[in-house]
N, C-alpha and C positions, 0 to 999 in steps of 0.2 A: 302479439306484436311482430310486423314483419320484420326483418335485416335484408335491409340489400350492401350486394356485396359485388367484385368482379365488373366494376363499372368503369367503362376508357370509352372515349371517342378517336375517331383519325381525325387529322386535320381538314377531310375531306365530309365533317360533318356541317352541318347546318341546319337552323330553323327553318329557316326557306328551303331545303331539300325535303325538309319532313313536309312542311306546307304544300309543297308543291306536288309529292306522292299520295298526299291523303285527300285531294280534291275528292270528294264520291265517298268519301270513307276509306281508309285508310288499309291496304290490302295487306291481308295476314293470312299467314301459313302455321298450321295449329297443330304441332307434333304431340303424340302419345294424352290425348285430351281430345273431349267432341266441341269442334270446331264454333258450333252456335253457341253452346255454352259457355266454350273459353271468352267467347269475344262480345257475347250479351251485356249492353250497357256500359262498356269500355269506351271512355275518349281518352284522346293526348290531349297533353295540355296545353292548355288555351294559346300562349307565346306560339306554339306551333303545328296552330290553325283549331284546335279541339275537334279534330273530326274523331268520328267511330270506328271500329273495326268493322271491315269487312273480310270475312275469310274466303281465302278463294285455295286454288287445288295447289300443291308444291311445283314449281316449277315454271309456272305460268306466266307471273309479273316480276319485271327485275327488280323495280327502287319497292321494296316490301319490307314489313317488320315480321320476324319469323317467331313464336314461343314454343320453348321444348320443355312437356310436361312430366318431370321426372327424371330427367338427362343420365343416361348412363354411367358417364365417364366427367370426370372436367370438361366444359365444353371447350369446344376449339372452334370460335368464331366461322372462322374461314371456311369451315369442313361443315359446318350449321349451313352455312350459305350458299354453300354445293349440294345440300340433300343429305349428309352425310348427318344424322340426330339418333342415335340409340337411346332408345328409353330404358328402361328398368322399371321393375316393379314398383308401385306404389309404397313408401314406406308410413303413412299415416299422416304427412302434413304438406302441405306446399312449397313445391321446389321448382321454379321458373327459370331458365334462361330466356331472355328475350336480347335478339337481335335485331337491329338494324342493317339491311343488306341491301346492296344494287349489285346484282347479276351475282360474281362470286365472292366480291367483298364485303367485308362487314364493314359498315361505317359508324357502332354505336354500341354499345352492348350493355348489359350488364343481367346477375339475380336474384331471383330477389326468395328469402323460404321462412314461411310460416308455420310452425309445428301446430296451431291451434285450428289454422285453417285443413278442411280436407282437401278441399279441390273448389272446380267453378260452380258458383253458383253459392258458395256457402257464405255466410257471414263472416265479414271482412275480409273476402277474396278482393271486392273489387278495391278497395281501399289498399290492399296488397299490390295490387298493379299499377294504382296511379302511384305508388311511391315508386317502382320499377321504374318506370316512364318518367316522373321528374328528376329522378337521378341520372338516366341514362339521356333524356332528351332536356339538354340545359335550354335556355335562352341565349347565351355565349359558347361556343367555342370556349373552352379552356385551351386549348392547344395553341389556337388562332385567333389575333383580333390584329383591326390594321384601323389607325383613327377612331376608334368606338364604332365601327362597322366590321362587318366577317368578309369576307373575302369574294364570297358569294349571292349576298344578300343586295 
């Protein structure tokens, strides 16, 4: 069973931000993990837009969702979303940060860790990551709502 944990948005997030980054599939940057694998058969969820991962090179694309396999340290959003991701050795089960970033900000986050999972591709990985993903990409703003609309939507 996964826990996710470390879950915030800014106010600066949105369903329509997510939507509108993941036209094509939805570009991801795949720390300490092989990138095809991490992102094989992954959508968001449906409220905000269901596209797939696509992974592309760090650095490349600003509005991106970033995952850090095995995370060194406590993740520190911001420094995720500069490049800055230390991995650590594998300790035997799955331990995800995943970020929402445009350029150096994070606008979403959270992790999610499975002791029973190894890694990608394994039974109940992907079920590991749609819970990341529903926790960290609401369909409201918590932070923000104005009239039963988001601010941006």
């Amino acid at each position: 069973m996964s826990t996710v944990s470390r879950v915030d948005w800014d106010t600066f997030y949105s369903p329509g931000l997510v939507r509108t980054a993941s036209v094509g599939g939805m570009p991801t940057e795949v720390i300490g993990a092989d990138p095809v694998a991490a992102t094989q058969g992954l959508t968001l969820p449906a409220y905000v837009g269901g596209a797939g991962l696509r992974p592309v090179e760090p650095g490349t694309v600003k509005n991106r969702l970033v995952l850090v396999f095995n995370p060194a340290r406590p993740a520190n959003e911001k420094s995720i979303c500069l490049g800055d991701a230390p991995v650590a050795a594998r300790d035997g089960g799955l331990k995800v940060t995943a970020v929402l970033c445009y350029g150096g900000f994070a606008y979403a986050h959270g992790m999610v860790t499975n002791s029973a999972v190894p890694g990608p591709g394994a039974p109940g990985y992907a079920q590991s990551m749609r819970d990341v993903f529903v926790a960290m990409m609401p369909a409201v703003n918590p932070h923000i709502e104005l009239d039963g609309r988001e601010w941006n939507d």
